[in-house]
Every structure is written in structure tokens, then in C-alpha cells.
MIVO-461341 format. One record per residue (C-alpha): residue number from 0; residue in one letter; y, x, z. Coordinates in nm, 4 decimals. Layout:
N
   i aa       py       px       pz
 NUM  a        Y        X        Z
...
END
This chain:
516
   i aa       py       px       pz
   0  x   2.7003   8.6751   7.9090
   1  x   2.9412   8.6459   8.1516
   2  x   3.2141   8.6329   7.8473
   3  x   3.0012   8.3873   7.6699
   4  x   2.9759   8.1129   7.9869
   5  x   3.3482   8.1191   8.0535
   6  x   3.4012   8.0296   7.6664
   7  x   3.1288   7.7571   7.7270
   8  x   3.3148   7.5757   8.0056
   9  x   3.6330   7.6611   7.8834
  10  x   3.5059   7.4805   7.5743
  11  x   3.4038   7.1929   7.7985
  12  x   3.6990   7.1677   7.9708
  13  x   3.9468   7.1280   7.6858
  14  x   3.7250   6.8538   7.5366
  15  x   3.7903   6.6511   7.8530
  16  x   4.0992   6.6857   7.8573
  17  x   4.2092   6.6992   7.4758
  18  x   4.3492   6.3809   7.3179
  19  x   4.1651   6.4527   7.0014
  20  x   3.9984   6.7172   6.7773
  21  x   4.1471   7.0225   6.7179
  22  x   4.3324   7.0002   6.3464
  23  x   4.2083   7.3686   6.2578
  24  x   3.8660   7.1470   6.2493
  25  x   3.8149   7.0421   5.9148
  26  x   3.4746   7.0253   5.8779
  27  x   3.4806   6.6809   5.9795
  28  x   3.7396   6.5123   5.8278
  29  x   3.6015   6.6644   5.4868
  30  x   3.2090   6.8055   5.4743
  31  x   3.1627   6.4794   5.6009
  32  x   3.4085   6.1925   5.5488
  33  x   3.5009   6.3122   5.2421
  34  x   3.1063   6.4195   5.1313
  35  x   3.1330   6.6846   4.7891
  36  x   3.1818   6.4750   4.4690
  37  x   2.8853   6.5285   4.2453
  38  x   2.8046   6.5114   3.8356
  39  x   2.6023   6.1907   3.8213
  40  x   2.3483   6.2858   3.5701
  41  x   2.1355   6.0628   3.3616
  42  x   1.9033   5.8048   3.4625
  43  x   1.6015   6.0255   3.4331
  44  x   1.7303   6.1692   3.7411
  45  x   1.7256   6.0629   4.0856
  46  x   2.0300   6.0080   4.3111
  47  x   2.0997   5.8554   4.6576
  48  x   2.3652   5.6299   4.6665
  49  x   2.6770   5.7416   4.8323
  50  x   2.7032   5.8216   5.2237
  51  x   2.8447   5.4976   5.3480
  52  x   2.6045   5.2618   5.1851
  53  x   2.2945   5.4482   5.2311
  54  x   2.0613   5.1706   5.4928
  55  x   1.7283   5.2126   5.6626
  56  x   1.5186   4.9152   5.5875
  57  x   1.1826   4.9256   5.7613
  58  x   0.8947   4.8329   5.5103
  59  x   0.6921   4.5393   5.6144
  60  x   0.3192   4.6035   5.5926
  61  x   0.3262   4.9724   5.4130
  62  x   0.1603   5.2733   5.5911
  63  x   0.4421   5.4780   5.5592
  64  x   0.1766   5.8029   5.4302
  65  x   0.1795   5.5576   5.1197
  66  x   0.5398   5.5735   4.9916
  67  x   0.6731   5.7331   4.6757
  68  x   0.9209   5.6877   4.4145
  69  x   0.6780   5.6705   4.1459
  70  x   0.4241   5.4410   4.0904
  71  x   0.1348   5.6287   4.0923
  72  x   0.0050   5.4635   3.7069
  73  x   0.3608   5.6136   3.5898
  74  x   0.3169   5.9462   3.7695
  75  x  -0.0549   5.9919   3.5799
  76  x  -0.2577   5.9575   3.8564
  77  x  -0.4953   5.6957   4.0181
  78  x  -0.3802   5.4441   4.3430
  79  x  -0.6601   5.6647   4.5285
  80  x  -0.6093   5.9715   4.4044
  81  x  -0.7073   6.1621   4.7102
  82  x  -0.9917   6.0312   4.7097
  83  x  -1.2284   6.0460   5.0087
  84  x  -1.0274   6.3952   5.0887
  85  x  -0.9147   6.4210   5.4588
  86  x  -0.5868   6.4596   5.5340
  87  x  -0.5904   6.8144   5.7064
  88  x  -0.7660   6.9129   5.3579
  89  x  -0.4882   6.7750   5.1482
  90  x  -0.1788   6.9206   5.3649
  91  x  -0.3771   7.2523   5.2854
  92  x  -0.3456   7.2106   4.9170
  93  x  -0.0080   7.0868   4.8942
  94  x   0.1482   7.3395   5.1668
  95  x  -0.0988   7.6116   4.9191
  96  x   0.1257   7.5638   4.5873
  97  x   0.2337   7.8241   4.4366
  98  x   0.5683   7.7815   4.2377
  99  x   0.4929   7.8491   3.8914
 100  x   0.6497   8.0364   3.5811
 101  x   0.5205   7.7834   3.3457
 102  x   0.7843   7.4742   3.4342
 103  x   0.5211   7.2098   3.3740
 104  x   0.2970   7.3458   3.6559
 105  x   0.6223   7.2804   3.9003
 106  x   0.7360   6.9446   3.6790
 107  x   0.3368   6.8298   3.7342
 108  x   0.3492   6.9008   4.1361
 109  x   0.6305   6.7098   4.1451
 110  x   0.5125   6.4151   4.0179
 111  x   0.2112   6.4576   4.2143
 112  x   0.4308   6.4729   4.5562
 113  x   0.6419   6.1993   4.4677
 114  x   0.3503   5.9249   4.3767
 115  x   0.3018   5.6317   4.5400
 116  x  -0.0318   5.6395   4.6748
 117  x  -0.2827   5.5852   4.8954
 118  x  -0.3059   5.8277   5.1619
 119  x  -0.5671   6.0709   5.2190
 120  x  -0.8699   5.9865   5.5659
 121  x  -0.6974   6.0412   5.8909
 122  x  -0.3229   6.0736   5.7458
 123  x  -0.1320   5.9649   6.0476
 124  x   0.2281   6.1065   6.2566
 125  x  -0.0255   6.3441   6.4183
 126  x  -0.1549   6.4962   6.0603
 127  x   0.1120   6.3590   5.7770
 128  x   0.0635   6.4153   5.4634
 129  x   0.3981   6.2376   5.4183
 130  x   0.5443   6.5868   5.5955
 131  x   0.4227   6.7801   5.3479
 132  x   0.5029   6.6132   5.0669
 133  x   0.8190   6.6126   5.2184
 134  x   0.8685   6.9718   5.3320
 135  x   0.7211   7.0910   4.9837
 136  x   1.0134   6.9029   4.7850
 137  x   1.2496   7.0465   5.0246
 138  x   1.0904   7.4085   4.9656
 139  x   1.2356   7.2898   4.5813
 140  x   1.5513   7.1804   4.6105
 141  x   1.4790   6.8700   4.5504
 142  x   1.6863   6.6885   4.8340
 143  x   1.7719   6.3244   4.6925
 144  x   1.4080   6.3039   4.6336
 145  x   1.2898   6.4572   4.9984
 146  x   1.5666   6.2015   5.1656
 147  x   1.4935   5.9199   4.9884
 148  x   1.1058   5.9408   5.0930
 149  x   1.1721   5.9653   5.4472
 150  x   1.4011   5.6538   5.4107
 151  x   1.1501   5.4120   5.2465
 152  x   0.9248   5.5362   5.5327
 153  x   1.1274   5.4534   5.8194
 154  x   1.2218   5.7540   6.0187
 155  x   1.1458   5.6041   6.3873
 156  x   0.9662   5.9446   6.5107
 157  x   1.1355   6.2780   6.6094
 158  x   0.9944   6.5463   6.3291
 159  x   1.0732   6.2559   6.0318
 160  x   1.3739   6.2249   6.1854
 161  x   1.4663   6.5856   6.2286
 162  x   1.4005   6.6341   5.8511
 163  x   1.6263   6.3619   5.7677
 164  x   1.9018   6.4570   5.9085
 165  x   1.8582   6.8159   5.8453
 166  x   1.8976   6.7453   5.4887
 167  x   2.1675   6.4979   5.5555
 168  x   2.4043   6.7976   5.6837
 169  x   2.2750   6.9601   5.3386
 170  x   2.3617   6.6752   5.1066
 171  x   2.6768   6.5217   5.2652
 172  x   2.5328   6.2391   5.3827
 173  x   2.5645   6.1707   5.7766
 174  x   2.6402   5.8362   5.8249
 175  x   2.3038   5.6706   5.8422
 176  x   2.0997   5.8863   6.0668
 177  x   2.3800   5.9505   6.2726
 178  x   2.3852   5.5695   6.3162
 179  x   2.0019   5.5579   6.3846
 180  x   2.0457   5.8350   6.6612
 181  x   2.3277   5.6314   6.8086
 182  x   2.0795   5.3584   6.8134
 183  x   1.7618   5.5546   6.9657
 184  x   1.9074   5.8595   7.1070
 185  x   1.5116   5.9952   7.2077
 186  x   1.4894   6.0519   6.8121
 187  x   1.6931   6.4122   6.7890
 188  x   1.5177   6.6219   7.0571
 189  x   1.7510   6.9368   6.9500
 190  x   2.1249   6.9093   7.1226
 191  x   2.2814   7.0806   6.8289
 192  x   2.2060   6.7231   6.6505
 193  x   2.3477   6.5065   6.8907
 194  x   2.6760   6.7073   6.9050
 195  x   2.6968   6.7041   6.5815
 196  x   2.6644   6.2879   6.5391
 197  x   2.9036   6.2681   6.8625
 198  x   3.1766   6.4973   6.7121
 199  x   3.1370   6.2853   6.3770
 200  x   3.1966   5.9736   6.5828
 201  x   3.5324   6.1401   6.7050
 202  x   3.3750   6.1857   7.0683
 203  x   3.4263   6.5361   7.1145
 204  x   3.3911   6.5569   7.5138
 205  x   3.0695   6.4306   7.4901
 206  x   2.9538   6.6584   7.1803
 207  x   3.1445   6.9503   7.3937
 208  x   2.9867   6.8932   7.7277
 209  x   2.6077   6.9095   7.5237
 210  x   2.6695   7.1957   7.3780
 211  x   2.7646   7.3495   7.7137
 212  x   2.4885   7.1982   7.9342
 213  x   2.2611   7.2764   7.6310
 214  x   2.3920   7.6429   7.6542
 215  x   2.3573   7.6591   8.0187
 216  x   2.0388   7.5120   8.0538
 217  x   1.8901   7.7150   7.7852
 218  x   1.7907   7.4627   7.5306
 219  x   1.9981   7.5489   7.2896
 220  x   1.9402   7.9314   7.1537
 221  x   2.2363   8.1859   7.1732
 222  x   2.2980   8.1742   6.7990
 223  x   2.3078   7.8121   6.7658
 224  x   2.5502   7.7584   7.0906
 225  x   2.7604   8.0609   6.9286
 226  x   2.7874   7.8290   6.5940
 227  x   2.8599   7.5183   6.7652
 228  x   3.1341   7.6122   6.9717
 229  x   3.2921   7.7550   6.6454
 230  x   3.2459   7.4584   6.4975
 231  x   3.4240   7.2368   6.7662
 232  x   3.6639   7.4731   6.8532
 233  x   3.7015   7.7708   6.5738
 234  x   4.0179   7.8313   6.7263
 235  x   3.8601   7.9953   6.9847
 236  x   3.7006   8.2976   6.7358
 237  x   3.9802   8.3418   6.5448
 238  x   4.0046   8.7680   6.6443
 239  x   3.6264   8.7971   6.6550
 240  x   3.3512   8.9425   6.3654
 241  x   3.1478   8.6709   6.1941
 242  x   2.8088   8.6210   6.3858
 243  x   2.4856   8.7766   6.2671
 244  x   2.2563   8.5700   6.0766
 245  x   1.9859   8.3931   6.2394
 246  x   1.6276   8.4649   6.1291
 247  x   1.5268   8.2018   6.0304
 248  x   1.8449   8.0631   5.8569
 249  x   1.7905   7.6612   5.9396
 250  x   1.9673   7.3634   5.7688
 251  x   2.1769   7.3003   6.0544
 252  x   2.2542   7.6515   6.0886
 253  x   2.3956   7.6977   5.6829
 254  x   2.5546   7.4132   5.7131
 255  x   2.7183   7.5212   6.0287
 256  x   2.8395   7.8345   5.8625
 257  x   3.0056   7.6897   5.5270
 258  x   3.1775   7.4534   5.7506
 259  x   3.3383   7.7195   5.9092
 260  x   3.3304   7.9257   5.5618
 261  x   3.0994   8.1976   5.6802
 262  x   2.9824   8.4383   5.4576
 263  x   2.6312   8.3551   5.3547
 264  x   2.3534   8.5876   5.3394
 265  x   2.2866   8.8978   5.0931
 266  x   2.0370   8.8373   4.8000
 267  x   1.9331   8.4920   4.6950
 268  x   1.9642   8.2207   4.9146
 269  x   1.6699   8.0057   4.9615
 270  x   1.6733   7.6570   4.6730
 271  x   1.7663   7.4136   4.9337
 272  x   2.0953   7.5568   5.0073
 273  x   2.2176   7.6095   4.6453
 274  x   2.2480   7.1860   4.6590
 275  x   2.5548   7.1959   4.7890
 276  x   2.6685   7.4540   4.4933
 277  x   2.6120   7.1421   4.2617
 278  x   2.9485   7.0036   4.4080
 279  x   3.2337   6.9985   4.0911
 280  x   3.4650   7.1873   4.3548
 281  x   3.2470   7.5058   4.3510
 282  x   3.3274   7.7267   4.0628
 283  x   3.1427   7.7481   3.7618
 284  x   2.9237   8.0361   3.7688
 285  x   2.8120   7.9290   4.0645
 286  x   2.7291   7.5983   4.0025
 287  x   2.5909   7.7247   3.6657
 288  x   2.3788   8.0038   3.8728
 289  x   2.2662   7.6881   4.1231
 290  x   2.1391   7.4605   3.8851
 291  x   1.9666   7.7556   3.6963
 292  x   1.7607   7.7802   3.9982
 293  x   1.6747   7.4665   4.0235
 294  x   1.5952   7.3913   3.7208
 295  x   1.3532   7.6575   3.7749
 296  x   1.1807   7.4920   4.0648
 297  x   1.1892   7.1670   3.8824
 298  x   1.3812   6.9906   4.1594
 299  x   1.6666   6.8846   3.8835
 300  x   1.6239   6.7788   3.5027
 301  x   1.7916   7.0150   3.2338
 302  x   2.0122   6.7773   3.1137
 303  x   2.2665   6.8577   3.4854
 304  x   2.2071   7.2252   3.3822
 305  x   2.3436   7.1881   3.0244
 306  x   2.6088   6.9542   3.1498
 307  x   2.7412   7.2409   3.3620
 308  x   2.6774   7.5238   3.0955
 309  x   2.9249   7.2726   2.8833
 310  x   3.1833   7.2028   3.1908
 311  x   3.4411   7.5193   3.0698
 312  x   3.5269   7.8539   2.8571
 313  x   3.3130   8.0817   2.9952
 314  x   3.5093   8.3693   3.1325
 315  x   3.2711   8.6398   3.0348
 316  x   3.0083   8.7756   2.8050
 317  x   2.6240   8.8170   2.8910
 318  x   2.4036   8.6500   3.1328
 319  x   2.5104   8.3689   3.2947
 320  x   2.8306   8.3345   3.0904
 321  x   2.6340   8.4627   2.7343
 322  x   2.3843   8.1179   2.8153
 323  x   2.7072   7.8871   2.8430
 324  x   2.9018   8.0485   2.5305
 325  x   2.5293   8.0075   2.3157
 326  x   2.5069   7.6614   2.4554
 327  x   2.8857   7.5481   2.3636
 328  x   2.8143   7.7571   1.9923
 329  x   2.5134   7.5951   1.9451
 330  x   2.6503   7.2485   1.9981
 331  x   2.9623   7.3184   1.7587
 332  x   2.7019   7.4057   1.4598
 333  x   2.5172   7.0974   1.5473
 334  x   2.8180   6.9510   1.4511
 335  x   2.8763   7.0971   1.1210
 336  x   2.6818   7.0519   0.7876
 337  x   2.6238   7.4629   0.7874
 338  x   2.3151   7.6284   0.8415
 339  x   2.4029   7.9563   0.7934
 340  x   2.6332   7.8861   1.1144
 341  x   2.3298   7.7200   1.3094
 342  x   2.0792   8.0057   1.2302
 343  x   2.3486   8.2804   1.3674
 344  x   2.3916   8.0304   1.7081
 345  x   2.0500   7.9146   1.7104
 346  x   1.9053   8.3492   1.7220
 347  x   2.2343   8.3610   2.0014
 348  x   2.0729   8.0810   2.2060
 349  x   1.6993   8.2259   2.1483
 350  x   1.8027   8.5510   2.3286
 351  x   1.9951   8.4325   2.5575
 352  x   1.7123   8.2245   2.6741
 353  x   1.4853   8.4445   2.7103
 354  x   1.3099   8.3272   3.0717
 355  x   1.0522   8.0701   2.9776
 356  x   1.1945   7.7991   3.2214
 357  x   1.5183   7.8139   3.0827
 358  x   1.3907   7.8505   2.6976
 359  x   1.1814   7.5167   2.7963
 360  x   1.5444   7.3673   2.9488
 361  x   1.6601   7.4380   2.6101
 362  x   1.3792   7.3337   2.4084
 363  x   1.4126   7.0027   2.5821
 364  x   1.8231   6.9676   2.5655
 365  x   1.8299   7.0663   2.1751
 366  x   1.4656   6.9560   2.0008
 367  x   1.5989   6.6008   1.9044
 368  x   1.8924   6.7217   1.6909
 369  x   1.7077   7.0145   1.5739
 370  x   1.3945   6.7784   1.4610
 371  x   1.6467   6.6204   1.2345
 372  x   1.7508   6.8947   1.0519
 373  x   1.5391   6.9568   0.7909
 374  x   1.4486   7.3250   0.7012
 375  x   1.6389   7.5010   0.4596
 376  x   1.6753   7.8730   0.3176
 377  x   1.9400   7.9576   0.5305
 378  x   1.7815   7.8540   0.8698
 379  x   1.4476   8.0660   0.7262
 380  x   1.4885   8.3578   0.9548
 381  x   1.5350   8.1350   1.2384
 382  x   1.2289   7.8691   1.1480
 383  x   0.9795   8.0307   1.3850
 384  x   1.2267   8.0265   1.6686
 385  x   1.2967   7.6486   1.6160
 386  x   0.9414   7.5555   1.5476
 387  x   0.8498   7.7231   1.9161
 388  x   1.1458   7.4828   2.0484
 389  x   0.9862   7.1947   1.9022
 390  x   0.6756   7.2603   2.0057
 391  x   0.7843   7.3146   2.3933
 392  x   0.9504   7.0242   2.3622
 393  x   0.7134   6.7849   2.2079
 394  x   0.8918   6.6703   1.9494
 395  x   0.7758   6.4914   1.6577
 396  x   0.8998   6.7009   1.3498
 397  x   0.5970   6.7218   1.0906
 398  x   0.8581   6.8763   0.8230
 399  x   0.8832   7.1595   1.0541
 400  x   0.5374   7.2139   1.1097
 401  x   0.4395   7.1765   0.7413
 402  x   0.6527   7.5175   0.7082
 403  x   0.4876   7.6922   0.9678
 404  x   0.3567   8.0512   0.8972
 405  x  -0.0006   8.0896   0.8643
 406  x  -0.0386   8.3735   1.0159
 407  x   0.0901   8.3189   1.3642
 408  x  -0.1898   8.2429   1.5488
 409  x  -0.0327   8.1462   1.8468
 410  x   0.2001   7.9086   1.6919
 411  x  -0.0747   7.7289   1.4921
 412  x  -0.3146   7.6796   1.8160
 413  x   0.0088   7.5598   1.9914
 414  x   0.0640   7.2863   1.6824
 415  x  -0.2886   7.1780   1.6458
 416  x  -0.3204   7.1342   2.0427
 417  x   0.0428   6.9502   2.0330
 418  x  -0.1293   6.7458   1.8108
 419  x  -0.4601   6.6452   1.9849
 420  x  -0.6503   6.8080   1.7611
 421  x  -1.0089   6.9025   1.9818
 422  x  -1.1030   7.2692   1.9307
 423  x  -1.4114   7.4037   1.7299
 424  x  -1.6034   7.6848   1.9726
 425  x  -1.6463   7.8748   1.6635
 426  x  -1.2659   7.9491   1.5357
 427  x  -1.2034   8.1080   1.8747
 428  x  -0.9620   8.3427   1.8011
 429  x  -0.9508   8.7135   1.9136
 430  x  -0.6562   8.7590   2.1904
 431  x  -0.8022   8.6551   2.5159
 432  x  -0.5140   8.4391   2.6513
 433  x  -0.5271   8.2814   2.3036
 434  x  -0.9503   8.2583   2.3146
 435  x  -0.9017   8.0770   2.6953
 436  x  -0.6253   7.8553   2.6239
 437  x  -0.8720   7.7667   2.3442
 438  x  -1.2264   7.7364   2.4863
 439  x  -1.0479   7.4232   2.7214
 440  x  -0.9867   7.2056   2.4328
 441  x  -1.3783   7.2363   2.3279
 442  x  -1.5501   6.9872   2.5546
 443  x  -1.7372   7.2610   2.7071
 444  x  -1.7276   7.3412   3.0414
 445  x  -1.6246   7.6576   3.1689
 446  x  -1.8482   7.9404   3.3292
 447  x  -1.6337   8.0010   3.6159
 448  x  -1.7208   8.0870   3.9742
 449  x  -1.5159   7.7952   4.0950
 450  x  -1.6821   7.5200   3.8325
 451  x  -1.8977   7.3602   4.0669
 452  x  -1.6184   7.3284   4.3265
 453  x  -1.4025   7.1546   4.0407
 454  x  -1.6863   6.9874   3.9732
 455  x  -1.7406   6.7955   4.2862
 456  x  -1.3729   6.7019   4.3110
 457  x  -1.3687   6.5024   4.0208
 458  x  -1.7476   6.3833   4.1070
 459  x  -1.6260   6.2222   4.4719
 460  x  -1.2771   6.1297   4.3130
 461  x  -1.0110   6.3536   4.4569
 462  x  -0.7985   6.3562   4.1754
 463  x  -0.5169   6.4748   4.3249
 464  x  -0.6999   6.7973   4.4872
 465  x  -0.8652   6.8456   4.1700
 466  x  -0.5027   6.8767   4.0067
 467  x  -0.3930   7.0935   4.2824
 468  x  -0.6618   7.3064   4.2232
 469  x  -0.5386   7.3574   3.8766
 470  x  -0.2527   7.4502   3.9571
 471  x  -0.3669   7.7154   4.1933
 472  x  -0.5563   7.8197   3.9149
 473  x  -0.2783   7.8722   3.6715
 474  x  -0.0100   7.9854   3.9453
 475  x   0.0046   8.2790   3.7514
 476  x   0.1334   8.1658   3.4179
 477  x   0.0864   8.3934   3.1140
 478  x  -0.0452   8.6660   3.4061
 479  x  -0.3520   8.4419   3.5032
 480  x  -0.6688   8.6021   3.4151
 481  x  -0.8455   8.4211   3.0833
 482  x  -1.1317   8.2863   3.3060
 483  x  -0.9098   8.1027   3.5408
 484  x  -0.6571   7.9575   3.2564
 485  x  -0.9758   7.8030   3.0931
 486  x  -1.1159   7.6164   3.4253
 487  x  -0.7310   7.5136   3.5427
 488  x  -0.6852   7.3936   3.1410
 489  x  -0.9601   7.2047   3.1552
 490  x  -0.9893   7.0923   3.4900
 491  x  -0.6880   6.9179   3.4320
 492  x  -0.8266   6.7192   3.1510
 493  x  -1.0672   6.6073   3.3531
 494  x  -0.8420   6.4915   3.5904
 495  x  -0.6971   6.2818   3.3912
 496  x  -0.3782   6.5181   3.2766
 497  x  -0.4441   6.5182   2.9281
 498  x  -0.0784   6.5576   2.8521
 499  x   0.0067   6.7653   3.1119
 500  x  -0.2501   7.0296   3.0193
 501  x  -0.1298   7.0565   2.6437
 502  x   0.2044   7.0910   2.7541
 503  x   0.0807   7.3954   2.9680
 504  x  -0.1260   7.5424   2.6847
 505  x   0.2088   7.5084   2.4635
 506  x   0.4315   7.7400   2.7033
 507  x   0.1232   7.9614   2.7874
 508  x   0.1147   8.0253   2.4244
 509  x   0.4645   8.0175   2.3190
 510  x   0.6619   8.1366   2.6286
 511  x   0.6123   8.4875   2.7196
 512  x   0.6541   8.5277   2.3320
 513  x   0.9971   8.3406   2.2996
 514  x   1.2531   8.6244   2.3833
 515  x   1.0517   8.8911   2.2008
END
């Protein structure tokens, strides 16, 4: 300890007397003036603009538990979609979900998050729903999204506040909360923030002399005060072993440590963190194993994953690499007026594809061009592989489904519920996931434990709970018990999620079937 305090005021001291930052201390004068350059994807996904025009601009008139970036008649759902739900009910449900195999469940809960609503009884700073919704699309990945809520609602109150600029440090943009805290320093309660703004506005005595009181006084943990005087002066650790990693691993923490290039923790790191992977400087397999991820969780569109699988010669065979070398082979006999050449890349692409988010990625990223190729006896063997695609995708190819073999059962309910077609009771078929997914599209209602529950949801008009209890439902995926697909199937279509809940009978059919 003793150690520790002399480093502290040492710290202090050569901040007050230091003409400037130390040039070993990067971090600055690139993490953030120079924020990561990132693929700007298609419209259909949502970006911030960059660092030094992002603005608050309060909202006149707009309970800030209301925003979204989706108008709630686009997102599928009604204006009052919570209905007469209270608030500490609806933070339940949405801090309940359960990420999902099937990538519509996820793709559906995003929506849901992301509507622009009206807010559930008693949503207010003291019980936000807004938080939530918030914390849940950080949970994902999905940063842009998670920022740009909090700055349509005006972050004036310490917790929004902490979130915003926790995934600032995350996503390379600084600039405007930094500004706000400048502006109302009682926002950032936690020292580690305002040092952080202060050494970004080149002020490093005051940013050292926090960290040091901060230290001293004991607001600041050992762990974090250990990070931050790396960070302002790394010279200072240059002989000495990386430090542990804190439990929990926080935003400002991670982003601490890659300043500093720290090595990160063993395993999987959690999906926030793999944002920064994203960045065109990181190499390849990582940014293809990042976007992977999230694609996974739903927090990015396929088309940034493809983009990636397509951004060089992959340097190795199988996994990762075998995905991008299917992808770029696939594309070239897209290209070329030879089936026999797309049926040997299209069986490629079907293994390497295997897990049913990524097989949906692909259905989505390839279905157009394969829709207009008609079949053929050459692309025979692979008919029931690109039929499956179709079918995940959505896509309107009747020439393909003309073809399609009687016999697989699974592949005909998928068509004829792609199709809207409502389901006779007595043509159930025999396999029980089959016989659920089935029994929803009947118009009866389900005999189900949690029926009446479902039933008063829709009956008072909580939509939105309703869906979320759906979802529960079908957390699962192919796994969920037949009962339970059946009510989350149709409680959905209840809910007003017709689409939504075809698209999840499609994968529940076709998915856990795709690689075999």
C-alpha cells in the first residue's frame, strides 16, 4: 500500500508540474481523436454519425420513457402496447429475455426494445423502463442503437448518463458527453469518468490529482486507480506484470485495458466488447469472429457479416476461414452460367453453415440471386438445400417450390405456412415438434397451463408482455417442449405478430435440420 500511495502522489506531482502529456500516451491522441474507422453498412442498418458531430438536443414535450427509433406501426406493434402493465412488471419481462437460437426470437425483441411507444404505469427515473430497454440492447451488442436512445432522451440524470458514456469509451465516441459533463459536472458521480473527460481535454493535472484524491479517499476501487494511473502515466509500469482482471470486467475498465493493449480475458468476451473488433484495423478473423457473434445476438444485420467474410483470401481452411472461402466460392458461381459449379459451392456453403443463425445470415445474403435461378438437373442434388434457404428467407420463388419433394414433411409444412395457408387439425402430422408448430396455425387455442395467463394479456391489451411472453416461451428453440412452442406460436398471432410467428415456425422446422 505503502508502494501504491507514493506512485499516487508521485503521479500527482508530475502532472503539476509536466508541460504536457506524456508521448508514450497514445490512447488519446488515437482511441479517441482519431475514433476506429468503421465499414458503413447499408441503410437497413443503424449508425451514429461520427464523434465530432454527434449533439444532444433536448426533446420538447416527449416523456423521455417514450423514445425509440422505430415507429411503433413499423416495428408491428400498437402506440400502447404495454398496455395497462406497470412499469416494475415490464422491466421484469424485458430484463427476463432469454437470447434465443432461433434469430427471429432475438430480431423480434429487438424491434420490440427499440419501438417508439408509450410507456408502461409508473415508468419514471426512479423505475425506467427506458434503462432496460437500454441495458438489454447493450447485453446485445447493439451499441449505435443503445447510444442513440439515450441521446433522443436527453441524458440530464447520473445512471442515463453513466450508460452513455460508458458506451461512448466502447464506440469511439467521447466528444459529446464529455462536453455535457464539462457542462454539469454533478452528472458522472464515478472519478474514473471525470479523469477521463479532463485528460481528453488535455488537462492532465486536474485528471491526475482525481485519480489520486479518488485513490486516497477511497472512492475509486484499487483496480480502477491501478488502470488509471497506467493510463495517464504507463510509463510508470513499464517493468511490472499486467494487472489481474476485475470481476466484473466494466466498460470503462476494457476500454482502459486495450488502450494500454492489455491482454483481454480467456474464453469469450462478453458481445459488447467485440464492437470495437468491427474496426477495419483489426484483423480479419477477428473481425469475421466479432460480427459472427453479433449477428447471433441480432445486434447487426448479415449483410456487415458477409461484407467482412468477402474483405480478403482467407488464410486457412475450416471454420471461420471454411465460411469466408464458401462465401467468396459461392459468389464466383453466382457469377457464372454453370450449375454444376453452383451445386458443388452451394453443398460447400450448406455445411459450412451449419449453426442455424448463421444458415439464416446466409439464407438472407444469397435467397434473391438464388430465387432467380431456375432449377435445373444439375443443381438436383442441391434443390432441397436451396429450397430450405428460400424458405428462411422468405423469398418469393414458386418455381422452386413447385419442385419440392413430397415427402419431406417438414419442408412442405414450412412452404404452406410461408404461404399463409391456415392449418387443418386433422392433417396433423406425426413428429411432435412438427404436430406443435402445426396445431398454432389452426385457430384453436392451445391447452396449456399458461393459456389463461396469455389470455388475459391480450384481453387488457399488453401487447408487448404478451410478445415477451412468447418469447419466453420459445427461448428454447428446436429444444422447447411441443406444448410450449404451440402457446408461444400462437400467442404471437394473437398479438398481432403474424409474420413474425411464421418466420419462427420456418427455422423451427427447417433449422436444426439444415447442417444434417
Amino acid at each position: 500500500m505503502r508502494i501504491r500511495l507514493a506512485l499516487l502522489f508521485s503521479l500527482c506531482a508530475t502532472a503539476l508540474t509536466a508541460e504536457g502529456p506524456s508521448s508514450a500516451i497514445d490512447w488519446l491522441s488515437n482511441a479517441i481523436e482519431n475514433p476506429p474507422r468503421y465499414y458503413i453498412p447499408p441503410p437497413t442498418q443503424s449508425r451514429l454519425p461520427a464523434d465530432d458531430i454527434v449533439r444532444v438536443t433536448p426533446l420538447e414535450n416527449l416523456d423521455r420513457e417514450s423514445v425509440g427509433l422505430i415507429a411503433s406501426s413499423l416495428a408491428g406493434f400498437s402506440p400502447d402496447m404495454w398496455g395497462d402493465a406497470s412499469a416494475e412488471d415490464a422491466i421484469a419481462r424485458i430484463n427476463g429475455f432469454r437470447p434465443s437460437t432461433l434469430p427471429e426470437a432475438n430480431a423480434l425483441f429487438r424491434r420490440l426494445v427499440l419501438a417508439q411507444a408509450n410507456p408502461p404505469l409508473g415508468a419514471d427515473a426512479s423505475t425506467s423502463v427506458l434503462l432496460a430497454r437500454v441495458d438489454q440492447l447493450f447485453a446485445m451488442g447493439a451499441l449505435d442503437e443503445a447510444e442513440t436512445l439515450i441521446v433522443l432522451a436527453n441524458p440530464d440524470e447520473t445512471e442515463l448518463f453513466r450508460r452513455w458514456f460508458e458506451i461512448s469509451l466502447l464506440v469511439g465516441r467521447t466528444v459529446a458527453p464529455c462536453e455535457a459533463l464539462r457542462k454539469t459536472p454533478g452528472l458522472a458521480e464515478d472519478l474514473s469518468i471525470r479523469a477521463i473527460c479532463l485528460a481528453r481535454a488535455g488537462d492532465w493535472n486536474a485528471a491526475a490529482t482525481s485519480v489520486s484524491l479518488g485513490a486516497a479517499l477511497g472512492e475509486l476501487s484499487d483496480s480502477r486507480a491501478d488502470l488509471m494511473i497506467r493510463f495517464l502515466d504507463p510509463a510508470l509500469f513499464e517493468d511490472d506484470d499486467n494487472p489481474p482482471f476485475p470481476v466484473p470486467m466494466t466498460p470503462i475498465d476494457f476500454a482502459l485495458r486495450e488502450s494500454l493493449a492489455l491482454p483481454r480475458p480467456l474464453g469469450r468476451i462478453a458481445p459488447p466488447y467485440l464492437f470495437v473488433d468491427l474496426a477495419l484495423s483489426t484483423p480479419l478473423r477477428q473481425r469475421m469472429d466479432a460480427a459472427e457473434r453479433l449477428v447471433e445476438t441480432a445486434a447487426i444485420t448479415p449483410p456487415l457479416l458477409f461484407a467482412i467474410y468477402r474483405g480478403g483470401r482467407p488464410a486457412a481452411s475450416g471454420g471461420i476461414w471454411g465460411r469466408a472461402a464458401a462465401v467468396q466460392a459461392l459468389d464466383a458461381a453466382l457469377a457464372e452460367d454453370d450449375d454444376t459449379v453452383l451445386a458443388l459451392a452451394m453443398k460447400r456453403a450448406f455445411t459450412a453453415f451449419a449453426e442455424p443463425s448463421l444458415m439464416t445470415a446466409l439464407a438472407y445474403e444469397f435467397a434473391p440471386q438464388l430465387a432467380m435461378r431456375p432449377p435445373s438437373a444439375p443443381l438436383e442434388p442441391v434443390a432441397e438445400n436451396i429450397q430450405r434457404l428460400l424458405l428462411l428467407a422468405g423469398a418469393d420463388a414458386p418455381l422452386w417450390y413447385e419442385q419440392m419433394a413430397q415427402d419431406d414433411t417438414a419442408l412442405e409444412l414450412a412452404r404452406r405456412i410461408y404461404v399463409g395457408n391456415e392449418m387443418r387439425a386433422e392433417s396433423a402430422p406425426n413428429a411432435p415438434l412438427m404436430r406443435a408448430v402445426h396445431a398454432a396455425f389452426t385457430g384453436q387455442t392451445p391447452q396449456h397451463a399458461r393459456t389463461d395467463a396469455a389470455r388475459a394479456l391480450l384481453q387488457s391489451g399488453q401487447q408487448a408482455p404478451a410478445v415477451l411472453m412468447a418469447l419466453d416461451l420459445l427461448a428454447k428453440g428446436a429444444d422447447t417442449g411441443p406444448a410450449d412452442i404451440e402457446l408461444g406460436l400462437w400467442l404471437l398471432r394473437q398479438a398481432g405478430q403474424e409474420i413474425p410467428a411464421r418466420r419462427l415456425a420456418v427455422q423451427l422446422l427447417l433449422l436444426e435440420r439444415a447442417g444434417a
